[in-house]
SELUM-142000 format. One record per residue: x, y, z of N, C-alpha, C in turn. Coordinates in steps of 0.001 Angstrom, whole numbers, plus 524288, in hexadecimal, padded with zeros to 5 digits. Layout:
REM residues N
    n.x    n.y    n.z   ca.x   ca.y   ca.z    c.x    c.y    c.z
      X      Y      Z      X      Y      Z      X      Y      Z
...
//
This chain:
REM residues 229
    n.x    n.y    n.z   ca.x   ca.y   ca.z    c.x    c.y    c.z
  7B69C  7A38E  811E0  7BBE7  7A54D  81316  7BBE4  7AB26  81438
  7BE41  7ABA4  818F4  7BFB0  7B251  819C6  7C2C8  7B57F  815EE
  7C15D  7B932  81463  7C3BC  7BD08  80FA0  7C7C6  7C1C8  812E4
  7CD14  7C314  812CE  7CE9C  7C8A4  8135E  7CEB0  7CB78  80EBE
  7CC3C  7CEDC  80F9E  7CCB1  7D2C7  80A97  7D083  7D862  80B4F
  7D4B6  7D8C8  80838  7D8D0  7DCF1  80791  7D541  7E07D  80554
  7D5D7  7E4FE  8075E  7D25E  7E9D6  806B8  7D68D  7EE4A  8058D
  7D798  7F146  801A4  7DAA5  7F4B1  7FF98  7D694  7F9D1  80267
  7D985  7FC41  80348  7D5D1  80361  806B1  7D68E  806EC  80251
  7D690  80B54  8012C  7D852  80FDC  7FFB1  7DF01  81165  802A3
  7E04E  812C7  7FF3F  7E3FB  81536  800E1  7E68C  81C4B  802D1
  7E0E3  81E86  80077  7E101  82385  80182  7DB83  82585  7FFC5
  7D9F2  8250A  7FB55  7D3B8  82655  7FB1C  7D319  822BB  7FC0B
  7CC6F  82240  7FDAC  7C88B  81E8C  7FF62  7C521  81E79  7FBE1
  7C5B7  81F38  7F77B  7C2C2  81D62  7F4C7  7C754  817EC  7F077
  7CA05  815D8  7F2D3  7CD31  812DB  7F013  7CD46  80E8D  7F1F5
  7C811  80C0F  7F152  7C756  8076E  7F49F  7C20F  8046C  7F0C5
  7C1BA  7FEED  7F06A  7C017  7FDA8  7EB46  7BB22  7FCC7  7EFFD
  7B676  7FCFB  7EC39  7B0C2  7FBB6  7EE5B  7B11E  7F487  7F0C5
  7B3E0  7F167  7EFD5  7B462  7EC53  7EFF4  7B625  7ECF3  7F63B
  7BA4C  7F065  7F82D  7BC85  7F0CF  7FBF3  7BA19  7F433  800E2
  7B6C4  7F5CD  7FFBA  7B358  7F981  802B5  7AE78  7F3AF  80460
  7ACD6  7F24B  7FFBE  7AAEB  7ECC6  8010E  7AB42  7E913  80605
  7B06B  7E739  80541  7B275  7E3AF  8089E  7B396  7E630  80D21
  7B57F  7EB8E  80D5E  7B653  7EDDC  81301  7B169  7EDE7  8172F
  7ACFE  7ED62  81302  7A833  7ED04  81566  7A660  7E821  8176B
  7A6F6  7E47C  81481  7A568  7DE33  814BB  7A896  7DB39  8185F
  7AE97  7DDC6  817D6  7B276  7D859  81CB9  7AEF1  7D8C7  82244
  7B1D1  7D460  82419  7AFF2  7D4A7  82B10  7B175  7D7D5  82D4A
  7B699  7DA3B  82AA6  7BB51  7DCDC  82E79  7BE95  7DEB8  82AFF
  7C0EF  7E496  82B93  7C569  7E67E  829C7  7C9D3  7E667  82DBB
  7CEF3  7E51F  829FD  7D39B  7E523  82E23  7D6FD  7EA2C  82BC1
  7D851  7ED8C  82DB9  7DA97  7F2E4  82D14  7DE19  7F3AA  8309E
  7E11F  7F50D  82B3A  7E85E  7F78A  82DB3  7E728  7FCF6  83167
  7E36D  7FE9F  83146  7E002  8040A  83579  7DB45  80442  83439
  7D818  801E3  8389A  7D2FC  80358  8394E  7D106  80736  83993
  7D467  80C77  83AE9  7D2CB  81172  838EF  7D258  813C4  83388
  7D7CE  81231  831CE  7D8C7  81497  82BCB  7D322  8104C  828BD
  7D260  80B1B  82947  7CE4A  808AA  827DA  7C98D  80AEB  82943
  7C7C6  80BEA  82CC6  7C334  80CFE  82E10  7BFF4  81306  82BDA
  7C5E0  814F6  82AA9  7C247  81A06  827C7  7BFE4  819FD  8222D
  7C453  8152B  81E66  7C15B  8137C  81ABA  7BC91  8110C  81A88
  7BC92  80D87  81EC9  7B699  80BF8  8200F  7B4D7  80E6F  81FC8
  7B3F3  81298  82343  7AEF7  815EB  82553  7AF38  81A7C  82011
  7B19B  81BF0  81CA0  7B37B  81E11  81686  7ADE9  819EE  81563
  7AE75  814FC  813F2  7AAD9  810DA  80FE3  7A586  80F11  812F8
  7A483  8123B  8185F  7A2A7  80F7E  81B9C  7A1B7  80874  81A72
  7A64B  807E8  81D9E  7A73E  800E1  81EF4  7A6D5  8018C  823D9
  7A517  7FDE3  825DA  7A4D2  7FCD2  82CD1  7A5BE  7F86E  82FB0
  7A936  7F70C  82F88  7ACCE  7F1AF  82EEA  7AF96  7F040  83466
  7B236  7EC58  83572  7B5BF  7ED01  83A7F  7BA19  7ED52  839D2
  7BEE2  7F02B  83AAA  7C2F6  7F065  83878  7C62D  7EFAC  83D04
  7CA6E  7EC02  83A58  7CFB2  7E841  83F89  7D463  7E9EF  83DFF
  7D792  7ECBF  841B4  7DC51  7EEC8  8420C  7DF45  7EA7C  83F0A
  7E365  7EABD  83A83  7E65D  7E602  837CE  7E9EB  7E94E  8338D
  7EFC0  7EA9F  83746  7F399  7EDB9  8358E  7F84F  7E968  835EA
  7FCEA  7EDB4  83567  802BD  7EA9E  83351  80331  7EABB  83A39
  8025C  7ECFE  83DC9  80340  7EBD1  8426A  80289  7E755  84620
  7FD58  7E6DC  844FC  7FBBC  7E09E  84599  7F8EA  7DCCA  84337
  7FB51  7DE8E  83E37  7F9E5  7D992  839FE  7FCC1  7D3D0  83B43
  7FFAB  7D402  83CAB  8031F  7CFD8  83DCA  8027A  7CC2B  8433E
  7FFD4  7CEF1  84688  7FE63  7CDE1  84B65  7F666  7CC17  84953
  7F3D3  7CE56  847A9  7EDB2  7CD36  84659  7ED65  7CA1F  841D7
  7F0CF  7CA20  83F25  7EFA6  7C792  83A4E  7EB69  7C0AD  83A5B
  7ED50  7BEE6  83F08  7EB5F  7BA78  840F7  7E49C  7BAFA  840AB
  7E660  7BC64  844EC  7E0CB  7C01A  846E0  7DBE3  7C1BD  8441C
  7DF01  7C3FC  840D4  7DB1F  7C58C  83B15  7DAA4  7C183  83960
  7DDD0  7BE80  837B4  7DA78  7BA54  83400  7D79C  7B7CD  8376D
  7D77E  7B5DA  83B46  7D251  7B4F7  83E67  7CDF9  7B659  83E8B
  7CDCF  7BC98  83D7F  7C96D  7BE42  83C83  7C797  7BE66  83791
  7CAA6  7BF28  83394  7C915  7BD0D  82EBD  7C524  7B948  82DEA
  7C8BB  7B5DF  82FCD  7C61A  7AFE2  830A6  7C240  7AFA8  8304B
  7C1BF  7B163  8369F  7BA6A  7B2ED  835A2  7B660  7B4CD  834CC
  7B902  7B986  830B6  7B51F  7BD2C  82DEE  7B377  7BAB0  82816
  7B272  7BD51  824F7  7B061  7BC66  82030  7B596  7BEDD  81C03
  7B564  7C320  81DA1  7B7C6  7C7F5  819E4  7BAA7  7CB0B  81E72
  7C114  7CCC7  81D0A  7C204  7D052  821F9  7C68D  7D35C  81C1D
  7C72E  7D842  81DA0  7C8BA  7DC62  81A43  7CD90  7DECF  81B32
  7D0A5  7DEDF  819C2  7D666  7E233  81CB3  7D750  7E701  8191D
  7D758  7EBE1  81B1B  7DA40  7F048  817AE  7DEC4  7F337  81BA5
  7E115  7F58F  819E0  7E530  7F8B7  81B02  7E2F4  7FE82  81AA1
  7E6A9  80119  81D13  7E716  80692  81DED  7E5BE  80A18  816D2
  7E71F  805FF  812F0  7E5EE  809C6  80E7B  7EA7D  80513  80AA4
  7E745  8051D  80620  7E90C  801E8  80347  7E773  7FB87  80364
  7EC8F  7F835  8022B  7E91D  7F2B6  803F7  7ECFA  7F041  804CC
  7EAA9  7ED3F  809D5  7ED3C  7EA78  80D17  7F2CC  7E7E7  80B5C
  7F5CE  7E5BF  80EDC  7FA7B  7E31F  80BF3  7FEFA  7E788  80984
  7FCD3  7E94F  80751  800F3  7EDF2  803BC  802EF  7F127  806F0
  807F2  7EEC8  80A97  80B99  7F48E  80EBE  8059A  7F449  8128F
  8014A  7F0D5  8150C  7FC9D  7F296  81917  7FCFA  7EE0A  819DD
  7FA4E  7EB74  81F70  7F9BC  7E7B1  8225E  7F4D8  7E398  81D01
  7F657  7DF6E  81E56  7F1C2  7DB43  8198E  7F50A  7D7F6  81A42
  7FB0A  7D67F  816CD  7FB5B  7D17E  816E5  7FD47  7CC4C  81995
  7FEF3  7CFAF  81EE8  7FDF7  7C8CA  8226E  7F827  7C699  82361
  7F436  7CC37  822F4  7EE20  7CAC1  823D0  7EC51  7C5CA  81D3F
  7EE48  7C87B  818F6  7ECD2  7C58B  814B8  7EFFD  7C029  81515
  7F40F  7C0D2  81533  7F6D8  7BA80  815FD  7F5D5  7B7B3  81B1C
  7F210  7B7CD  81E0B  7F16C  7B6DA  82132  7EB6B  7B243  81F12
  7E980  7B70D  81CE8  7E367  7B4A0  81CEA  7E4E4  7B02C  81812
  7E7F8  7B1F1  81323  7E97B  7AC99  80F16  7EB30  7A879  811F6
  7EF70  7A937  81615  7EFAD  7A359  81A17  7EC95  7A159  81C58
  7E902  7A430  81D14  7E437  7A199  8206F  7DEAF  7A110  81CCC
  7E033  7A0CF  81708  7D9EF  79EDD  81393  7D671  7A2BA  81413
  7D7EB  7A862  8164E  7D45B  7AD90  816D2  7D48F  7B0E0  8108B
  7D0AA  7AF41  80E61  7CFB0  7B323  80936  7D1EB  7B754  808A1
  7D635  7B9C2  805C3  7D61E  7BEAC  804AF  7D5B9  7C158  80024
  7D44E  7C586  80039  7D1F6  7C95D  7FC02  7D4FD  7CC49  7FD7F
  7D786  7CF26  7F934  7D967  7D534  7F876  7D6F7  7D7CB  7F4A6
  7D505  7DC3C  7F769  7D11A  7DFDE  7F15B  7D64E  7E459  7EEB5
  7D4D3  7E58C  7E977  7D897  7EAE4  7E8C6  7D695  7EF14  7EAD3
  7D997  7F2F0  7EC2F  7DA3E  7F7F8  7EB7D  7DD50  7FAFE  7ED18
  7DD2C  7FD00  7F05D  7E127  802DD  7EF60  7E556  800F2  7F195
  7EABB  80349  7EEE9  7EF4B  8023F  7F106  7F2E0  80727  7EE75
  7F74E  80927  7F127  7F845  80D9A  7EFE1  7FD9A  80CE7  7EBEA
  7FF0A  8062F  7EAB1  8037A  8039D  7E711  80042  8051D  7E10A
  7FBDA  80448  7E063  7FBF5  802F2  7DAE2  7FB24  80AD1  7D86C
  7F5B1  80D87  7DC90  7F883  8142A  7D996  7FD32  814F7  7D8D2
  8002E  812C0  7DD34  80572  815F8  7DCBE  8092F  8149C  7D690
  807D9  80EBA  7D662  80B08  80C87  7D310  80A2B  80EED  7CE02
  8052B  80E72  7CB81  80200  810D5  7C7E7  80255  815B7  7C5D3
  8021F  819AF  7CAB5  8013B  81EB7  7CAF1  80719  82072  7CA46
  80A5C  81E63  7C961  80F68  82054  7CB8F  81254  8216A  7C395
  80FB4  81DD3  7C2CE  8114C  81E03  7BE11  81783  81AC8  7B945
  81871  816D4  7BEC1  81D02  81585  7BD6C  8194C  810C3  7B9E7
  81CE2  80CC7  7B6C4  81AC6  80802  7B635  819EA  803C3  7BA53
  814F9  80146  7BB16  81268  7FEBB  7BF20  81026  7FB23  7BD9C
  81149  7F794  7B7EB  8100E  7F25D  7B634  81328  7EE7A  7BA7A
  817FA  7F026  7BCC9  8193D  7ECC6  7C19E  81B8A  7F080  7C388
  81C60  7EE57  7CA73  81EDD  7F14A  7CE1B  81E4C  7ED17  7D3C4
  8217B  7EFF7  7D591  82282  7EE8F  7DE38  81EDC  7F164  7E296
  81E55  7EFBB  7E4AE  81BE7  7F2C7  7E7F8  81FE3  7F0A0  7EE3C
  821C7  7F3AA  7EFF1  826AC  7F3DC  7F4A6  82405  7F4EE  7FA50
  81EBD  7F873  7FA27  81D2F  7F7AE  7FE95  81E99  7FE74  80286
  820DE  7FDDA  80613  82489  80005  80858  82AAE  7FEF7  80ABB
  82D8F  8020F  806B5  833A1  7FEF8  80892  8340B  7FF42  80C8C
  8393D  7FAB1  80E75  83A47  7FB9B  8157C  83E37  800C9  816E6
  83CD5  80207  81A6F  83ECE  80739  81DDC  844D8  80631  81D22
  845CD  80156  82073  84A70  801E3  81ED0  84DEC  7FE0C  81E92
  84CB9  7F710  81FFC  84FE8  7F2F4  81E67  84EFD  7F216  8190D
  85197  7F119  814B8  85061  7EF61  80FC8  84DDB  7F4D4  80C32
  84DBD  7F7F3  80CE9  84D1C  7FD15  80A25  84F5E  7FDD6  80651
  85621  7FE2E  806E3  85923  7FF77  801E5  85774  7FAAE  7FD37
  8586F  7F610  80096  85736  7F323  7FC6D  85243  7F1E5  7FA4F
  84E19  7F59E  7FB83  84927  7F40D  7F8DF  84AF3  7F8B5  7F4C4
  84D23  7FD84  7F4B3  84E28  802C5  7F18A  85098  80003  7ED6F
  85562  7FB96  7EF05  858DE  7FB0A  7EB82  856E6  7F6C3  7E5B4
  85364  7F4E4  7E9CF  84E68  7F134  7E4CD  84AFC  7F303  7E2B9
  8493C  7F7B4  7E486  8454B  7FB65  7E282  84879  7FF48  7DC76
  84C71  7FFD5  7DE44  8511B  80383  7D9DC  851A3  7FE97  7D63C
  84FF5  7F976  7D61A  8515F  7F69B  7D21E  84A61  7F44C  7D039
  84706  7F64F  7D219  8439C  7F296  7D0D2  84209  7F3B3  7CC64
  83F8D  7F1C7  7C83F  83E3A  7F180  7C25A  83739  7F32A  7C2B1
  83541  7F3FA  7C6B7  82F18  7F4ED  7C8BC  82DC9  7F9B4  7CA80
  82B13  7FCD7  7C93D  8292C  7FF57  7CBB6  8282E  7FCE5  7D2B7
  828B9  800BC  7D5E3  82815  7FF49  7DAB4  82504  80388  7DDAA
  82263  800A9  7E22F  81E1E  80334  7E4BD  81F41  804F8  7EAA4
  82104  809D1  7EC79  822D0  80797  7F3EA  81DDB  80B0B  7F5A3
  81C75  80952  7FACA  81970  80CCA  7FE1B  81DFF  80F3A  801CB
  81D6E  814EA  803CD  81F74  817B7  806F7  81D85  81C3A  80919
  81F58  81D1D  80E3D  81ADB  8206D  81279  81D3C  82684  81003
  81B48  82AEF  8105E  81D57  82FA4  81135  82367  82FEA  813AA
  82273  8302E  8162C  827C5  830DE  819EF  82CA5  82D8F  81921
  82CE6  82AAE  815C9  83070  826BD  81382  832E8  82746  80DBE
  82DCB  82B76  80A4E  83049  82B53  8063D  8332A  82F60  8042D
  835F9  83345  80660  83AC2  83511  80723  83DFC  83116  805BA
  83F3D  82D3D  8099F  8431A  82965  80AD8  842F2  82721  805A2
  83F55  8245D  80457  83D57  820C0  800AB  84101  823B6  7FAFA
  83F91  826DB  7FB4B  84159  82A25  7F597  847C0  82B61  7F47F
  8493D  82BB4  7FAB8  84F0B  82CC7  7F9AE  851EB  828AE  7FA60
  84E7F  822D0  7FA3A  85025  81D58  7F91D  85237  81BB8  7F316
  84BDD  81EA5  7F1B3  84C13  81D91  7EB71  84F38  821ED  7E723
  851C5  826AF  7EB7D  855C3  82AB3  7E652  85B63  82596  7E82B
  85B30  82469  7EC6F  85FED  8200D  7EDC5  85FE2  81B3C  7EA4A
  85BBD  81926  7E954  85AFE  81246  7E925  85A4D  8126F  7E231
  856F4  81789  7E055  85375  81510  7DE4C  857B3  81843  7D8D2
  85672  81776  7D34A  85926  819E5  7CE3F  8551D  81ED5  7CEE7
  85A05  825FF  7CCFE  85777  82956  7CD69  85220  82B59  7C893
  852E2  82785  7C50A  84DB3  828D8  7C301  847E0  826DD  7C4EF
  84A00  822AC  7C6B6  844EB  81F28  7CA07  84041  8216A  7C9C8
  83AF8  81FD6  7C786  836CE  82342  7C91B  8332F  82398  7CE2F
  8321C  82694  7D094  82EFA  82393  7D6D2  82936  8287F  7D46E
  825BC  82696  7DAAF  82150  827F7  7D8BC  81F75  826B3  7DEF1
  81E6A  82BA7  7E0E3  81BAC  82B03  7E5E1  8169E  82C18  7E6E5
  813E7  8289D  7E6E6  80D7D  82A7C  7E836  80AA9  82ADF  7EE4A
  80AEB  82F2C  7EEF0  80627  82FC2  7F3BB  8039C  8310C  7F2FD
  800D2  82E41  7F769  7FA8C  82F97  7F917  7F5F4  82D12  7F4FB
  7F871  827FE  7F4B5  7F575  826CC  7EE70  7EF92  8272B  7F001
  7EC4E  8285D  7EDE1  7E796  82830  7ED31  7E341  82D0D  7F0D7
  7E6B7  82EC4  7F3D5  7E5C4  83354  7F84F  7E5DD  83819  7F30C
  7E3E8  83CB5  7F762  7E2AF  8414B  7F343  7E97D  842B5  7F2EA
  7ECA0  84348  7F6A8  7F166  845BB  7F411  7F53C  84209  7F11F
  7F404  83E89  7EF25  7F63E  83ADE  7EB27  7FA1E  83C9E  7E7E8
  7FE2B  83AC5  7E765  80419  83D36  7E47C  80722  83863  7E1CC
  80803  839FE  7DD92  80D0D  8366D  7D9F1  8118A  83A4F  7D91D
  8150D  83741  7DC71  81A3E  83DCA  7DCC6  81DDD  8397E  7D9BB
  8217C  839E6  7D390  8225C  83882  7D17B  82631  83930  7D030
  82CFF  83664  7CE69  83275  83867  7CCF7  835CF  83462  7D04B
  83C46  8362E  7CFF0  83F1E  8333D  7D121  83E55  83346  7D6BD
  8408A  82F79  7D9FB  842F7  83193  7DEB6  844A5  835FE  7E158
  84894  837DE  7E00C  84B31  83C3A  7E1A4  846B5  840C0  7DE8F
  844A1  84064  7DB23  83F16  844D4  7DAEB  83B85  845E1  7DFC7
  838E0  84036  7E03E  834F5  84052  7E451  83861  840B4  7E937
  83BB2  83F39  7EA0F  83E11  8409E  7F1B4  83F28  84580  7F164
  83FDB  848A9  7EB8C  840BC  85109  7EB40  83A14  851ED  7EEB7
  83732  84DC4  7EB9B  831EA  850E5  7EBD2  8321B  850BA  7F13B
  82FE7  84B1B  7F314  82E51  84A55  7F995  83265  84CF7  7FD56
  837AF  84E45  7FBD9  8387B  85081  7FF83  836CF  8565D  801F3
  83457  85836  7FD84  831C9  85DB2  7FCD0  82B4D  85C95  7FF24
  828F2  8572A  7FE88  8250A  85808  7FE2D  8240D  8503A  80363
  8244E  85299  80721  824F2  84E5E  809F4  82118  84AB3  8080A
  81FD8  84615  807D2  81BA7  84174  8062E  81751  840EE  80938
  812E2  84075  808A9  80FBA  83DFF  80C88  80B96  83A4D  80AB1
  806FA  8369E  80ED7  80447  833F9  80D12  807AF  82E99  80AE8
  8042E  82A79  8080A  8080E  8247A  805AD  8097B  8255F  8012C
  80C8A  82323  80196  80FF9  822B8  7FD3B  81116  81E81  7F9C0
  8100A  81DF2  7F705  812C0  81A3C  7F21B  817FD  81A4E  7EF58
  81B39  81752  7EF71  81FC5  81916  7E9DF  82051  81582  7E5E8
  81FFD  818B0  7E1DC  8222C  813CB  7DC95  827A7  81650  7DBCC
  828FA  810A1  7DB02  82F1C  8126D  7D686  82E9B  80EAE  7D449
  830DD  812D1  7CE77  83060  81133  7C943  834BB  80BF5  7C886
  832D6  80849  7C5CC  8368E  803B4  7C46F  83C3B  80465  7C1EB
  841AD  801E4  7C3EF  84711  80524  7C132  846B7  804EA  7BBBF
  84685  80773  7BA48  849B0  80915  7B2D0  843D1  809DB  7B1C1
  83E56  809AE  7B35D  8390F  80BDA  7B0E7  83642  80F22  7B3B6
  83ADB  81400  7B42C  83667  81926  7B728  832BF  81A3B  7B15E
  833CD  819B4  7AD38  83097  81ECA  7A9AF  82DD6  817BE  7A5F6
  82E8E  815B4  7A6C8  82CB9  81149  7A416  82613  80F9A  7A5C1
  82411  80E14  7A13C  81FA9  80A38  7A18E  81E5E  8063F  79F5C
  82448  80093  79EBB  8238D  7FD66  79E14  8250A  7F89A  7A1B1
//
């Protein structure tokens, strides 16, 4: 039976990539990459020398076929993303539900993902929580804020630079003013930051200190900013 194997990348150092996964990048028939550029420099980083196939959110939906064809007839074929692992907010899962409909083995290995530092590192309680992804721009927005101001979980959003301005003066609107948030960039990169406080704290800061690089946000679960049970 043909195997796909989910391959987690680094997300900012390169050294955050498990020896198991350096492995298999070596062994598939074929890597499929959300950028054969941004991929190929990690290769040539581990020297791997591999063939690597264009397989993004652009025409995942259009190749997906396609690929599993070639699957088919390989042994082992490998999918990573731009950084992190596949599926999570990156092109993977019409490719993975694709190959379970069709009796194609899949493997997902761990590693790096920029949900679990953030969650951890942030310091809120993280025995449970959400992970939201990236909210929408702008159908259904208020009402993801207005479920977020009630949720009992710690919660996890991804958001670009340039958005979280916006994002913040959602949550002095949506969210209760003690609320705790916790913005992490650049997780694992050398300028790495946990900027920490209410809402209306952190949008004083960033507006002084524009954002850059990815971003993570936690907010703290309602009624347990200072709690750890």
């Amino acid at each position: 039976m043909s195997t796909l194997y989910v391959v987690p990348t680094p997300i900012g150092n390169l050294e955050d990539i498990t020896i198991r996964a350096i492995r298999v990048l070596k062994e598939a028939d074929f890597i499929l990459a959300e950028d054969t550029r941004t991929t190929g420099q990690l290769l040539k980083h581990y020297e791997i020398s591999n063939q690597l196939i264009s397989h993004h959110i652009h025409n995942e939906h259009k190749t997906v076929e396609r690929m599993i064809d070639q699957i088919k007839s390989a042994k082992s074929a490998a999918i990573v993303s731009d950084a992190g692992t596949p599926s999570i907010s990156d092109p993977g899962f019409l490719l993975v539900r694709a190959c379970i409909e069709n009796d194609i083995n899949v493997v997902c290995l761990p590693g790096a993902s920029a949900i679990i530092p953030a969650i951890v590192g942030c310091g809120f309680p993280c025995d449970s929580f959400i992970f939201e992804g990236f909210l929408p721009h702008k159908k259904g927005r208020q009402t993801k804020w207005k479920a977020i101001a009630e949720e009992p979980r710690s919660v996890v959003l991804y958001e670009s630079p340039h958005r979280l301005k916006k994002a913040l003066k959602e949550m002095v609107e949506f969210l209760a003013p003690d609320r705790q948030i916790c913005v992490a960039r650049e997780i694992s990169k050398m300028f790495e930051t946990f900027h920490r406080g209410t809402a209306q704290e952190l949008l004083a800061y960033f507006e002084e200190t524009p954002p850059k690089g990815e971003i993570v946000i936690v907010i703290s679960a309602k009624g347990k900013e200072n709690k750890n049970d």
